[in-house]
C-alpha positions as CSV (number, residue, x, y, z in Angstrom):
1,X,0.0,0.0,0.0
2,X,2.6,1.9,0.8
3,X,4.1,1.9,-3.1
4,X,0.7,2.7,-4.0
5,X,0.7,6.2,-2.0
6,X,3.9,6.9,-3.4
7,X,3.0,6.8,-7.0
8,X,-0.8,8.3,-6.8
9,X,1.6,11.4,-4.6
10,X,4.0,11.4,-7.3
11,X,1.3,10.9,-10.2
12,X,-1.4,13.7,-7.8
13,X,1.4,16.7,-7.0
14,X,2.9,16.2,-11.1
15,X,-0.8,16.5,-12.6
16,X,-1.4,19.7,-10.2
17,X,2.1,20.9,-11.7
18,X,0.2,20.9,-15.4
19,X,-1.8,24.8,-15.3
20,X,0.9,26.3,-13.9
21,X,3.8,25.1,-15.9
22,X,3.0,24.6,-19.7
23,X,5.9,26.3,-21.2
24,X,5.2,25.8,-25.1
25,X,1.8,25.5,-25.6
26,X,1.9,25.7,-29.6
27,X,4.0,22.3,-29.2
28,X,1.3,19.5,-28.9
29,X,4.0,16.9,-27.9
30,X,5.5,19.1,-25.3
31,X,3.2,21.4,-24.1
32,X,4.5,21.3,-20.0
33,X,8.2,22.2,-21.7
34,X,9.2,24.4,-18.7
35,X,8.0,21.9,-16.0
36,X,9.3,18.9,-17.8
37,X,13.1,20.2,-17.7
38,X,12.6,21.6,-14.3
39,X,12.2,17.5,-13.5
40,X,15.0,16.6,-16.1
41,X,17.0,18.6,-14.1
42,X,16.2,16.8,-10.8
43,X,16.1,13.8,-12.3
44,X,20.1,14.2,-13.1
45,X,20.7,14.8,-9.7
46,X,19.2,12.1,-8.6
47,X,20.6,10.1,-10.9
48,X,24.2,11.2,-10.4
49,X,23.9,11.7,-6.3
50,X,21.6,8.5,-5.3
51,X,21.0,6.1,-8.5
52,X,24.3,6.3,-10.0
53,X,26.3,5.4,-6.0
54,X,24.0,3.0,-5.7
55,X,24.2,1.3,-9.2
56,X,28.1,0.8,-8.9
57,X,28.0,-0.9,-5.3
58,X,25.0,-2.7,-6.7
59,X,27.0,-3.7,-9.7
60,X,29.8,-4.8,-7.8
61,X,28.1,-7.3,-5.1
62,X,25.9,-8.7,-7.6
63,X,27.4,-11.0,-10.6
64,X,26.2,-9.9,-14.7
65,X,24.3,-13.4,-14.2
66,X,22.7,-12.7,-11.7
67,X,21.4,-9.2,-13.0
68,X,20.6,-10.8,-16.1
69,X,18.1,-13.7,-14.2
70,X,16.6,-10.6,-12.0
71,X,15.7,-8.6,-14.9
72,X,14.1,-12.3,-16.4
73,X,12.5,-12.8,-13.4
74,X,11.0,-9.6,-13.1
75,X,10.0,-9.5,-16.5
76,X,8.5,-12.8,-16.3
77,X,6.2,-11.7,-13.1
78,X,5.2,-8.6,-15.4
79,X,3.7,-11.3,-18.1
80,X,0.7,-11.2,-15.8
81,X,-0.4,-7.5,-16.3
82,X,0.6,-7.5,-19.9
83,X,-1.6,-10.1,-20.4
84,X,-4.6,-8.6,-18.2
85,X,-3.8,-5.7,-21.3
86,X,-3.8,-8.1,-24.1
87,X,-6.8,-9.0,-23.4
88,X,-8.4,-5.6,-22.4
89,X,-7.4,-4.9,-26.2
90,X,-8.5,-7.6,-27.7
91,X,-5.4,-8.2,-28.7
92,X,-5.3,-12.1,-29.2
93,X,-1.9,-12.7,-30.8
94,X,-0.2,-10.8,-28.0
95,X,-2.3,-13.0,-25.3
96,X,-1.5,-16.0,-26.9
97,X,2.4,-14.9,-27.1
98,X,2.1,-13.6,-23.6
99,X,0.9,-17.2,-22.0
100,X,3.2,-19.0,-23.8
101,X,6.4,-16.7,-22.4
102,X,4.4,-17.1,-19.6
103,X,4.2,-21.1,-19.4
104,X,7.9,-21.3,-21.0
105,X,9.7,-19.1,-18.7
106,X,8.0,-20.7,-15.7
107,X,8.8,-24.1,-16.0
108,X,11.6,-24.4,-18.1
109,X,13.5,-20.9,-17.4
110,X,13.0,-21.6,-13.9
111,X,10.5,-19.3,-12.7
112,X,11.8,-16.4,-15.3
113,X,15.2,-16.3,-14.4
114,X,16.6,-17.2,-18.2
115,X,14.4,-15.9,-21.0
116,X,13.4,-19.3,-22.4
117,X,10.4,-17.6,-24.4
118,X,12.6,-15.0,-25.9
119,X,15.4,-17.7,-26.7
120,X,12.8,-19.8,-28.8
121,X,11.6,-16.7,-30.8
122,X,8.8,-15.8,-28.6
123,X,10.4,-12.1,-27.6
124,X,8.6,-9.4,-25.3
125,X,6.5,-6.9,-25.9
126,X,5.9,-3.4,-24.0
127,X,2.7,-3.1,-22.8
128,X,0.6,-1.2,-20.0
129,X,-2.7,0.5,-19.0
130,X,-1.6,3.5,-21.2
131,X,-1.4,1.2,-24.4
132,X,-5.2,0.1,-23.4
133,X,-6.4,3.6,-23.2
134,X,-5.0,4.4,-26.5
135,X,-6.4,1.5,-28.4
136,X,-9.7,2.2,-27.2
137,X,-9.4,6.1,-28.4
138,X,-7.6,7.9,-25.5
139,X,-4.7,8.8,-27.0
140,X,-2.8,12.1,-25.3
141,X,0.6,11.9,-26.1
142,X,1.7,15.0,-24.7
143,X,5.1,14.6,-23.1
144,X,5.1,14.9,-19.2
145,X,8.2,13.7,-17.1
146,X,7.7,12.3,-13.5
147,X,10.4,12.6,-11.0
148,X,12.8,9.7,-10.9
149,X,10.2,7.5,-12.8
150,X,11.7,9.3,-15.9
151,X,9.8,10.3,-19.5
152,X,6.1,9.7,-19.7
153,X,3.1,10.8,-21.1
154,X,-0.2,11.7,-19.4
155,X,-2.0,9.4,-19.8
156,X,0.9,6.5,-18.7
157,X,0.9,8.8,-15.4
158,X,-2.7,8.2,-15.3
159,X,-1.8,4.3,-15.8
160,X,0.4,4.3,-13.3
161,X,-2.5,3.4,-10.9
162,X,-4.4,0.6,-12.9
163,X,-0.8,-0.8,-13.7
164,X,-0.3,-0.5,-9.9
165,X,-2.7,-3.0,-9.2
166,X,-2.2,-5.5,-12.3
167,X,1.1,-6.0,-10.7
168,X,1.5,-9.2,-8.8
169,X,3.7,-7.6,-6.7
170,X,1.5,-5.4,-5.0
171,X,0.0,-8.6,-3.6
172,X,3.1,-9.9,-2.3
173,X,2.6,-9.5,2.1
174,X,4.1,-12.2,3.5
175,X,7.2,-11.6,6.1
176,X,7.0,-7.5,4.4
177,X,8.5,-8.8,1.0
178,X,6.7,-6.5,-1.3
179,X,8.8,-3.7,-0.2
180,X,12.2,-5.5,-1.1
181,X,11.3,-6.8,-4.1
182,X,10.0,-2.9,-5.3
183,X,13.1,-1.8,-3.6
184,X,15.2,-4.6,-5.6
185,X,13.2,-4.1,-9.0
186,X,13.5,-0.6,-9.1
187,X,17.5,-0.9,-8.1
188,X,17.7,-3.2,-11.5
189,X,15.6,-1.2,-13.8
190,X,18.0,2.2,-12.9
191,X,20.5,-0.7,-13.5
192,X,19.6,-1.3,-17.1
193,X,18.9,2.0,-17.9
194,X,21.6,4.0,-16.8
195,X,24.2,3.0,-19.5
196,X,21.5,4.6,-22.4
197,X,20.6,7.3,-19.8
198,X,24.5,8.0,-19.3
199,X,25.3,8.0,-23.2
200,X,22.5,10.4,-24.3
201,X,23.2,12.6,-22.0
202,X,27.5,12.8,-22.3
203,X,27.0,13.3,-26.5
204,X,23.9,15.0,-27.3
205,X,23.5,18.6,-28.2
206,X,20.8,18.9,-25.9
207,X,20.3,15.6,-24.1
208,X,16.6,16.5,-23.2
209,X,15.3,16.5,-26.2
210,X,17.3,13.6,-27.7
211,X,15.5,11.8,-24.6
212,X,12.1,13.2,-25.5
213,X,12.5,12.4,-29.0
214,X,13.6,8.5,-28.3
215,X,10.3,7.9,-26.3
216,X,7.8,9.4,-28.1
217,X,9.6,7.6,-31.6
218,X,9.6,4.3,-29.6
219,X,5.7,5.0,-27.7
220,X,4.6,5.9,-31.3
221,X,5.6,2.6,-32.4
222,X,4.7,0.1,-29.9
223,X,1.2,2.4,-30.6
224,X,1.1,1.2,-33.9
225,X,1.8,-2.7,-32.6
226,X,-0.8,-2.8,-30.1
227,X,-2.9,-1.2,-32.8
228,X,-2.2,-3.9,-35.2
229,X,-2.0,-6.6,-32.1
230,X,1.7,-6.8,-32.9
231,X,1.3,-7.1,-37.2
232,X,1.3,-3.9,-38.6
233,X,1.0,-3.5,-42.2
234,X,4.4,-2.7,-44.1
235,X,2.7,0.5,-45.6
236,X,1.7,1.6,-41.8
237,X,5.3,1.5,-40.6
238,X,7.2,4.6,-41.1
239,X,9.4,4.1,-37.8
240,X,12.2,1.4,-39.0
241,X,14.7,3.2,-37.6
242,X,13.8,3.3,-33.7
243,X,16.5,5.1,-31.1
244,X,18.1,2.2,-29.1
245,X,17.4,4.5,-26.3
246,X,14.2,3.7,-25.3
247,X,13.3,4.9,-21.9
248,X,9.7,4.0,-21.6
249,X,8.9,3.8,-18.4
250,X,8.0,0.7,-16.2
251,X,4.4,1.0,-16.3
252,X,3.9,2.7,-19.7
């Protein structure tokens, strides 16, 4: 409950922000400009003061290995919500896809540790609450950064509730777990991202917009996917050549 209050705080006191701080309105993908860098800028800080000390010790004490089968893990327990999504959206193929990584990765990857699914040419998707809202015709793609949560859009900050609760971890009480295993999923996503994060930043021009411009390229993308449930047409797809720096956020 206690992740919960965190995020609807984070997702209540950002959304407040929004009157007050739209620094480009004539910019329909960036209309909160002003507010969003204000947060880039903290979001560096924290980054360079708290995620990046924390990153190398964590780096250090735990083997590549082992990283490699918590990400798996992790991103076998979040087959579950992307499945409650799949079907949301109707999106069969996906589902179908979904339950086998699940079933694979399970048994035979040992509870999700090695990416069985992804080995045998099933690979993952990105999904989320947000994805559901835009297949259905909610579709704001305005940019809006959270604080350490990263890029965003509104309506995946609006998400961030529904995908709260799709989580299996939020249901995870026994002996006070859940808040390790947040505490230790969040550690390895800042993990995984910080190499991309750290590359942007050190060579682009102006590293905020280079980030911007990655995850709405890559969101606009996986839009078209979940639009075409993961088939999309050759003359649909105008985005062959996606950033490799694609900081969609864990609940997008």
């Amino acid at each position: 409950m206690k992740r919960f209050i965190q995020l609807l705080g984070t997702a209540s006191i950002s959304l407040a922000l929004l009157n007050g701080c739209a620094g480009n309105p004539s910019n329909p993908t960036d209309p909160y400009e002003n507010y969003n860098r204000t947060v880039y800028k903290f979001n560096n800080g924290f980054y360079d003061y708290v995620a990046t000390p924390i990153d190398t010790v964590y780096t250090m004490a735990v083997p590549e290995f082992m990283r490699t089968g918590i990400t798996n893990a992790f991103a076998n327990i979040g087959t579950f919500p992307n499945m409650i999504n799949d079907a949301l959206q109707w999106n069969w193929r996906y589902f179908a896809k979904d339950t086998a990584r699940l079933i694979l990765n399970t048994t035979l990857g040992l509870f999700g540790l090695i990416d069985v699914a992804g080995a045998s040419g099933i690979p993952a998707h990105q999904q989320g609450f947000s994805y559901t809202l835009a297949k259905w015709g909610y579709v704001n793609s305005s940019y809006f950064m959270l604080p350490v949560l990263g890029p965003g859009t509104v309506s995946s900050t609006i998400s961030l509730v529904p995908d709260y609760f799709m989580s299996p971890l939020t249901y995870v009480h026994e002996g006070d777990w859940q808040y390790p295993l947040w505490g230790l999923y969040g550690i390895q996503t800042i993990s995984n991202q910080l190499p991309a994060y750290n590359a942007v930043n050190a060579t682009a021009l102006d590293p905020y917009v280079a980030i911007r411009n990655a995850f709405l390229q890559n969101r606009a993308y996986v839009l078209q996917q979940i639009q075409y449930d993961g088939q999309i047409p050759s003359q649909t797809n105008q985005d062959a050549n996606i950033s490799p720096f694609l900081l969609e956020n864990a609940n997008s």
